[in-house]
C-alpha positions as CSV (number, residue, x, y, z in Angstrom):
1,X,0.0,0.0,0.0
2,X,2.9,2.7,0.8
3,X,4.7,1.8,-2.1
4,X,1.2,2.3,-4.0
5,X,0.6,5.2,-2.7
6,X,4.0,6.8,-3.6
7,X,3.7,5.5,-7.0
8,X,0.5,7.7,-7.2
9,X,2.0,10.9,-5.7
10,X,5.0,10.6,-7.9
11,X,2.4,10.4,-10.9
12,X,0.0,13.1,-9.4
13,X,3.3,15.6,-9.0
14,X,4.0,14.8,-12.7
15,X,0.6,15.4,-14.0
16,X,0.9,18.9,-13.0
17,X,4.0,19.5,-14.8
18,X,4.6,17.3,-17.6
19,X,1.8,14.8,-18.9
20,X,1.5,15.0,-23.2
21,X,2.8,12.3,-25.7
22,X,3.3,14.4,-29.1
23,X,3.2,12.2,-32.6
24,X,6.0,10.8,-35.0
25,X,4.6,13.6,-37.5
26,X,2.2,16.8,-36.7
27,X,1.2,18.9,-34.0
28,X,-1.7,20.9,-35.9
29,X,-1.4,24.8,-37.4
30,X,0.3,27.3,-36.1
31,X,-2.8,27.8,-34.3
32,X,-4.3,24.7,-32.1
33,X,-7.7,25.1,-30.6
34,X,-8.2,25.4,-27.3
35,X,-9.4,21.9,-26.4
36,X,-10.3,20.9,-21.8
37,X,-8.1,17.9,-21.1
38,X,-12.0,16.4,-19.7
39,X,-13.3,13.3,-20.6
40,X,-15.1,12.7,-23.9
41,X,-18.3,11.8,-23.4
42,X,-21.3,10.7,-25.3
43,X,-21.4,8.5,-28.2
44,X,-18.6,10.1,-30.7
45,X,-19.4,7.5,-33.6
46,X,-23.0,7.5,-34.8
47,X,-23.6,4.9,-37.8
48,X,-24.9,7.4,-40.7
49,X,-25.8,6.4,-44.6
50,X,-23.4,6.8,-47.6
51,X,-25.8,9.5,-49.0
52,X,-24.8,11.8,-46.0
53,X,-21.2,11.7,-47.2
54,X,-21.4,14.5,-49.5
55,X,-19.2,14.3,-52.3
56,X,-18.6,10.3,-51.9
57,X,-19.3,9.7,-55.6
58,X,-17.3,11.9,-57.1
59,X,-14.1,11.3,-55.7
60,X,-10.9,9.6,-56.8
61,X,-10.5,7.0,-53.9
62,X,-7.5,5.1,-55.5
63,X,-4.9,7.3,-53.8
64,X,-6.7,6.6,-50.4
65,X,-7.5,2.8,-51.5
66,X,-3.2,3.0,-51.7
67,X,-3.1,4.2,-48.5
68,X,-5.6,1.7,-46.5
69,X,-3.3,-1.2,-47.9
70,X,-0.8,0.4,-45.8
71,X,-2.7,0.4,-43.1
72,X,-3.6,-3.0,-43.2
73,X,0.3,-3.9,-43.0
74,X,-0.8,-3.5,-39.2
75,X,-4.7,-4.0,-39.1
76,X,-4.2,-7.1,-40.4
77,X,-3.2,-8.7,-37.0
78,X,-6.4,-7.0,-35.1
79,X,-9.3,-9.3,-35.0
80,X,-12.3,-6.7,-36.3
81,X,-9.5,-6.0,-39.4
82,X,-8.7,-9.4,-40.1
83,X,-11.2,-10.4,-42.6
84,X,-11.8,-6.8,-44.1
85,X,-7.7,-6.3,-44.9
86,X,-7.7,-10.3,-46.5
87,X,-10.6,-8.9,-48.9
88,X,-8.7,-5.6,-49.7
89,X,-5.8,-7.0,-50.5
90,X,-6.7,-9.4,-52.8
91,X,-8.2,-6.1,-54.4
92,X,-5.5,-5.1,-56.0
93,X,-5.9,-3.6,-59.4
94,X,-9.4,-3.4,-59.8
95,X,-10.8,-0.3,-61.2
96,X,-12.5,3.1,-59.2
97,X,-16.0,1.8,-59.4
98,X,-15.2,-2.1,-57.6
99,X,-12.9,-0.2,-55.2
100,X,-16.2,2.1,-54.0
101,X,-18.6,-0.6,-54.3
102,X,-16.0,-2.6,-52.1
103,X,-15.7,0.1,-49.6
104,X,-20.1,0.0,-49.5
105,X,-21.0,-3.1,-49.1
106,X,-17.6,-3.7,-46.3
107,X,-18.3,-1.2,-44.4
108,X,-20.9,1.0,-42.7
109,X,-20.4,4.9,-42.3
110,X,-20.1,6.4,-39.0
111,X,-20.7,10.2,-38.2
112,X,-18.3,12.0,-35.8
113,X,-20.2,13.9,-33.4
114,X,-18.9,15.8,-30.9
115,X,-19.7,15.5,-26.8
116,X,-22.5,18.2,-27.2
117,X,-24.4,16.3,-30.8
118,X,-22.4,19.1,-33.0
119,X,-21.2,17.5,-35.8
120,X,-18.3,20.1,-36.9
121,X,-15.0,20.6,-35.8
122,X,-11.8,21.8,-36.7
123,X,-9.5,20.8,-39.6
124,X,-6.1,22.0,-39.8
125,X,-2.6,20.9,-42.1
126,X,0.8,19.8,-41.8
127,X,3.6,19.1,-43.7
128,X,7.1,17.3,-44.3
129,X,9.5,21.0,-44.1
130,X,13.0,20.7,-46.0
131,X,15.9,22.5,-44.1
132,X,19.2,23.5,-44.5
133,X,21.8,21.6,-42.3
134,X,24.9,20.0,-41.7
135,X,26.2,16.9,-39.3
136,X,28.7,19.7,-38.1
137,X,28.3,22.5,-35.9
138,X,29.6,25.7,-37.5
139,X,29.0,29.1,-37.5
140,X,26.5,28.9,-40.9
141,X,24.7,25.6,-38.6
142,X,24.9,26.7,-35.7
143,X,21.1,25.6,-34.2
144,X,21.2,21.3,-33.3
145,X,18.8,18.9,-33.6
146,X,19.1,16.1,-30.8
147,X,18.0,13.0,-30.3
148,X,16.8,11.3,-27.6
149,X,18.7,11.6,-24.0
150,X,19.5,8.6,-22.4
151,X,18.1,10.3,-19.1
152,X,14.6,10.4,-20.4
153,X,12.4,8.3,-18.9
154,X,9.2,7.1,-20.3
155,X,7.0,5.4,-17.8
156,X,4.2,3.2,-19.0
157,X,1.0,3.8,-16.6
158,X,-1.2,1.2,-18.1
159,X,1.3,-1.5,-17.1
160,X,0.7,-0.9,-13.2
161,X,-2.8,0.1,-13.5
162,X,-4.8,-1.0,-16.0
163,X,-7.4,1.9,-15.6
164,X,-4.8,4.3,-16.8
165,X,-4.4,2.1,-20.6
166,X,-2.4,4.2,-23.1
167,X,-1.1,6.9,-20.8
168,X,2.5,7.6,-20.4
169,X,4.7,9.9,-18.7
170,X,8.0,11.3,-18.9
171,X,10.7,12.6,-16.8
172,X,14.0,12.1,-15.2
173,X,15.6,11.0,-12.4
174,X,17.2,13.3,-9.5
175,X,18.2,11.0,-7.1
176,X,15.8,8.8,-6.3
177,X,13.0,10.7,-7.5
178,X,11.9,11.0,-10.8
179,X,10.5,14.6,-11.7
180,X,9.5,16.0,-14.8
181,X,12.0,16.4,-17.7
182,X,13.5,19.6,-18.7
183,X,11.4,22.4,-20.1
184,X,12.5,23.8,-23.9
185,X,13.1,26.8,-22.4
186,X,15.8,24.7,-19.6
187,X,17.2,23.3,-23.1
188,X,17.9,25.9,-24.9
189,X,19.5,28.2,-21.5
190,X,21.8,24.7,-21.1
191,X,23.1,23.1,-23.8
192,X,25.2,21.0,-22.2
193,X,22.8,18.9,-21.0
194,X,22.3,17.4,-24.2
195,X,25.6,17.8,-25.0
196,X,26.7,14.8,-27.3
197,X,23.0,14.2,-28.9
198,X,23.1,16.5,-31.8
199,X,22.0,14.7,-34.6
200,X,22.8,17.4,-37.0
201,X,23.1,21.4,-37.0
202,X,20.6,23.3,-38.7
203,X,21.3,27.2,-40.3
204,X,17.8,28.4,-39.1
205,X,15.8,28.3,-35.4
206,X,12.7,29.2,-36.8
207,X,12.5,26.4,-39.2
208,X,13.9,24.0,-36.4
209,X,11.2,25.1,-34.1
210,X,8.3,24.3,-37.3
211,X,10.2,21.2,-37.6
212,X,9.1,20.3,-33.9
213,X,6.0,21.5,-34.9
214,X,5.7,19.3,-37.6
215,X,7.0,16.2,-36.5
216,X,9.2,15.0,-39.2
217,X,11.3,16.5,-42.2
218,X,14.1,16.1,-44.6
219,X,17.4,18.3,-44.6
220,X,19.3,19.3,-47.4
221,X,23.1,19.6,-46.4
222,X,26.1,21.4,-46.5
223,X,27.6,18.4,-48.6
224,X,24.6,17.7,-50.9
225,X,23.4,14.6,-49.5
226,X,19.9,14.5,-48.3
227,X,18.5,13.2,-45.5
228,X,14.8,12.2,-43.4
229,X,14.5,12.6,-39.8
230,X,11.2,12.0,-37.8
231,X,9.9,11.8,-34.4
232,X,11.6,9.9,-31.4
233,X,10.0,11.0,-27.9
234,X,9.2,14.5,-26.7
235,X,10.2,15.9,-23.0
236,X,6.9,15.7,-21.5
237,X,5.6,18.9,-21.6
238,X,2.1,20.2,-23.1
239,X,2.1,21.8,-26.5
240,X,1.3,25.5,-26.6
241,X,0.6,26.8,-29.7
242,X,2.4,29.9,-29.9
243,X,0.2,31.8,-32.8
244,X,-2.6,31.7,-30.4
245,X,-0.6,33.1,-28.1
246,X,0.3,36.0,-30.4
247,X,-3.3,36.1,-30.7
248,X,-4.2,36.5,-27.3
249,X,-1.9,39.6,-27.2
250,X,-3.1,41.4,-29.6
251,X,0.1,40.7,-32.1
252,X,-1.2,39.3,-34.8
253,X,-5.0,38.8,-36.0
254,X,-6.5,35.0,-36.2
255,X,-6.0,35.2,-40.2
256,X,-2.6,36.2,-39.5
257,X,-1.3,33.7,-37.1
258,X,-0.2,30.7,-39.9
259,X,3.1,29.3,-39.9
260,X,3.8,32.6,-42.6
261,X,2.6,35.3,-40.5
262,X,4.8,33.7,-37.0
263,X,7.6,33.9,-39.3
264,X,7.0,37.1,-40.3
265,X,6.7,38.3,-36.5
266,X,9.6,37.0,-35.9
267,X,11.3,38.8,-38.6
268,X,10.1,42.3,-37.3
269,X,10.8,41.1,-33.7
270,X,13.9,39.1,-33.5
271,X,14.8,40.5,-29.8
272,X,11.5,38.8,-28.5
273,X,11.6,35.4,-30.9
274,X,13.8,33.2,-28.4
275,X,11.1,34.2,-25.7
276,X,7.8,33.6,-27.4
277,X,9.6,29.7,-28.7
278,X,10.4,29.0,-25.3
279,X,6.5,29.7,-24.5
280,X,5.8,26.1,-26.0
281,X,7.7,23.9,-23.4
282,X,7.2,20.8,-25.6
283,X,10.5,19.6,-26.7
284,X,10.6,17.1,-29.5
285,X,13.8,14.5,-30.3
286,X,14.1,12.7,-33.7
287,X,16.3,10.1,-35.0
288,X,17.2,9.7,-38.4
289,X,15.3,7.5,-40.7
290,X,15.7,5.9,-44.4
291,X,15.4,8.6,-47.4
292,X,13.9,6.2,-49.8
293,X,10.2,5.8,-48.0
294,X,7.5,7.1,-49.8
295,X,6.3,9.5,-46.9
296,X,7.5,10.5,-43.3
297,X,6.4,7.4,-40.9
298,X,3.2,8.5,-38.9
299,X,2.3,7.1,-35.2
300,X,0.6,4.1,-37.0
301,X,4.2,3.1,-38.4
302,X,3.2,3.2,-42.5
303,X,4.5,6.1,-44.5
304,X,1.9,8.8,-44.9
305,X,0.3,9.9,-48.0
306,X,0.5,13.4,-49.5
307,X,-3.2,14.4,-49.5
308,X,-4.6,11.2,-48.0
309,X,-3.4,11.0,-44.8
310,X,-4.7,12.4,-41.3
311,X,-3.9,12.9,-38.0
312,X,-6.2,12.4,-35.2
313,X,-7.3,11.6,-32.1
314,X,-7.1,8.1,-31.5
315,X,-9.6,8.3,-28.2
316,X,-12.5,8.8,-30.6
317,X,-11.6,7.7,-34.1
318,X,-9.4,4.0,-34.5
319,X,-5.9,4.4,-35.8
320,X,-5.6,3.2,-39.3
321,X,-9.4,3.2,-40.4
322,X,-10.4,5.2,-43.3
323,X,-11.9,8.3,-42.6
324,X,-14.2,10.4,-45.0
325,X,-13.7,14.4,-44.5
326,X,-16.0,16.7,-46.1
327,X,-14.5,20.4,-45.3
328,X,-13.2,23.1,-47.3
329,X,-9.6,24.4,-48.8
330,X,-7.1,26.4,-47.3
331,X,-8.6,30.1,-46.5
332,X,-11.5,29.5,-49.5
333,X,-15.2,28.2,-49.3
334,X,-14.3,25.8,-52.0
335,X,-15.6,22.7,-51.2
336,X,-12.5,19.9,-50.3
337,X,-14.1,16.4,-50.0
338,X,-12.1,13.5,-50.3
339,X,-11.4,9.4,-48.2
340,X,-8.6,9.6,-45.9
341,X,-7.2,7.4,-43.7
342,X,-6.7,7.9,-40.0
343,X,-2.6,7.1,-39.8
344,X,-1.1,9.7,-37.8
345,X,-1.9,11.6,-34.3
346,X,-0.8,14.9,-32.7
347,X,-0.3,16.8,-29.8
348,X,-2.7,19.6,-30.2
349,X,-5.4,17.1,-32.4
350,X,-7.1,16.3,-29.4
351,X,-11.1,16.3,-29.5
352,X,-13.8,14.5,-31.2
353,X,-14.3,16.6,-34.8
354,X,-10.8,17.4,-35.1
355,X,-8.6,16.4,-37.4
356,X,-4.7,17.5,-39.2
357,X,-4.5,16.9,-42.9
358,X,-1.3,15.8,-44.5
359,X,-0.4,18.0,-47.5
360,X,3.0,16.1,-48.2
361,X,6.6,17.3,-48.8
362,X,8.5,20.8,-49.5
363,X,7.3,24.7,-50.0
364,X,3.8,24.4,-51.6
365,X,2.5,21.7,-48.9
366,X,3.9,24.5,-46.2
367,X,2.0,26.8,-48.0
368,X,-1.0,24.8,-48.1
369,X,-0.7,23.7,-44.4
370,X,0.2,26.9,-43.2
371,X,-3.3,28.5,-44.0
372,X,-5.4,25.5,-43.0
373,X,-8.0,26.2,-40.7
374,X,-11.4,25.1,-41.9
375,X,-14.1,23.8,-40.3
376,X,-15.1,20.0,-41.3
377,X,-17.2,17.3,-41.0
378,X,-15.8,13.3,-40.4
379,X,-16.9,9.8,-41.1
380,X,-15.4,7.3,-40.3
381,X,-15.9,3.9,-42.0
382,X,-15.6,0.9,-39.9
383,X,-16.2,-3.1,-41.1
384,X,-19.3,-4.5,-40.6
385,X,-20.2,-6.0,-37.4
386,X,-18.3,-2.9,-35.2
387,X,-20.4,-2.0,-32.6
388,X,-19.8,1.8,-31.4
389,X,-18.8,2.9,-27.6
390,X,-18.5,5.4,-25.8
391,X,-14.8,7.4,-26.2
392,X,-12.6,6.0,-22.9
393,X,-12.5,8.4,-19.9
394,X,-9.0,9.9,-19.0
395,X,-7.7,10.9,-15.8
396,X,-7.7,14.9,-15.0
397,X,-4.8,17.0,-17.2
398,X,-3.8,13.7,-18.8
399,X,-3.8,12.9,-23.1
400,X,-3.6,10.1,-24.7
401,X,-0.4,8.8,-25.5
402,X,0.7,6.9,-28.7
């Protein structure tokens, strides 16, 4: 019992501080709603017709129909997948029409709602940057990307108590008591305590800081050769979106605050830039990954797809299913209604209709991303025979981790 209940006041002391679990790619826009860390109540998936999905008929699904045979590389080992993935892949090569009558008569729509019945949320975009780098510090890459410190210490909750399923936390040991891990702001003021896990050196902060953001990216450097990194862990510390904070103080206006216009701030206010980054104490690590992948690795494991890929959150919508979104383009009315699939989660997607769409690699996906901020409506399709529940309760201040 004592050693139960310091267990729980370690793990109580942490949940103040340090409780998040960020995704191998995507954190949202430069602005993330403001989302309570309450349970999700209510049923989130209501079964719904194909006729409600406006804009089903007229879509290209092959792209999409590409990317659910990736994710049945790992659904195909979960019993409700089993049969569903077996019939898909033996799919292969038929023709637009077979491929949406398959997806008809497999599965059955289901409606996102959100705790209150609504049935719109919002949609935001992310990317795969490129940056400029080098695996040498000089004094044109002077800015390093680590990975992960051996002193960070991820601590499963589910395995000793299986109430708390999916829910990590990290920190680090001080003596004999673990306490959160250090803040970006405690990483950036010391270097030296990551001194020997630069990965490689980067010529620009801003871009490194998006690159967090963001999740994954490819570098060019100094030498020519290119090269992919993508996420590893993250420090334990809740995401803060730092365009709503320029927001919130009157710096910049909602339309303003993309990934563009934070750049642009931080152009015209270079003395204040190191202060506002350090605002978002999330801290993200990468390792480097194989170049010749199709897309960056999302939290599922399966490269992502440019345009057919989302993030979300995994509490309300199963990681890997297809998912029909029915919103609008970047900063138009024009509708945007396409099948994506559900491979990728974030730190600031959290909430029933919410969702990040994956625009892909290099300047116009950034561009794309950068100004997404629509409102949306999601479906997801699920095989026959799945029988909807209520979203899982979470503990106070804690989110889901991968």
């Amino acid at each position: 019992m004592k050693n139960q209940l310091s267990f729980l006041v370690v793990v109580s002391s942490l949940w103040l501080h340090a409780c998040t679990t960020v995704p191998s790619v995507s954190t949202g826009a430069a602005v993330a709603p403001a989302t309570p860390q309450a349970a999700l109540s209510g049923i989130a998936l209501k079964p719904s017709d194909w006729s409600a999905l406006t804009g089903w008929a007229d879509d290209d699904i092959v792209p999409a129909w590409d990317a659910f045979l990736k994710s049945c590389d790992v659904l195909k080992n979960k019993a409700l997948w089993q049969e569903t993935c077996a019939q898909a892949d033996a799919m292969r090569g038929e023709d637009i029409a077979a491929l949406r009558q398959f997806f008809e008569s497999h599965f059955v729509p289901h409606q996102v709602l959100n705790p209150d019945g609504s049935g719109e949320g919002l949609i935001t975009g992310y990317y795969e940057p490129l940056l400029r780098g080098s695996r040498k510090p000089s004094g044109k890459y002077p800015y390093p990307l680590y990975t992960t410190p051996d002193e960070l210490l991820v601590i499963d909750l589910g395995g000793v108590y299986p109430a708390l399923k999916n829910m990590r936390l990290r920190g680090r040991l001080e003596g004999r008591k673990v306490v959160p891990y250090y803040s970006r702001k405690e990483i950036e003021s010391e270097p030296a305590r990551l001194k020997g896990k630069e990965l490689f050196w980067v010529d620009d902060v801003v871009d490194l800081f998006f690159l967090q953001v963001q999740g994954s990216g490819r570098l060019k450097l100094e030498d020519g050769e290119m090269a992919r990194v993508g996420y590893a862990e993250q420090n334990g510390h809740p995401y803060r979106s730092i365009g709503r904070l320029l927001v919130e103080r009157g710096e910049l206006s909602v339309e303003e605050a993309s990934m563009q216009g934070i750049r642009a701030w931080g152009q015209r206010n270079p003395a204040k830039l190191a202060g506002l980054l350090n605002e978002n104490a999330s801290f993200v690590f990468f390792r480097e990954l194989p170049t010749g992948a199709s897309g960056p690795l999302g939290s599922l494991g399966v490269p992502l797809t440019a345009g057919r890929s989302l993030a979300v959150d995994t509490r309300v919508i199963p990681k890997g299913a297809p998912v029909f979104l029915a919103t609008t383009w970047p900063a138009t009315d024009k509708q945007l209604s396409r099948l994506m699939v559900a491979q990728d989660t974030g730190g600031a997607i959290k909430g029933n209709v919410r969702a990040d769409f994956f625009w892909g690699f290099g300047a116009e996906a950034g561009d794309q991303a950068g100004k997404m901020r629509q409102q949306g409506k999601l479906w997801v399709l699920m095989p026959m025979g799945y029988v909807p529940e209520p979203p899982a309760s979470q503990a106070p201040q804690m989110q889901q981790a991968q």
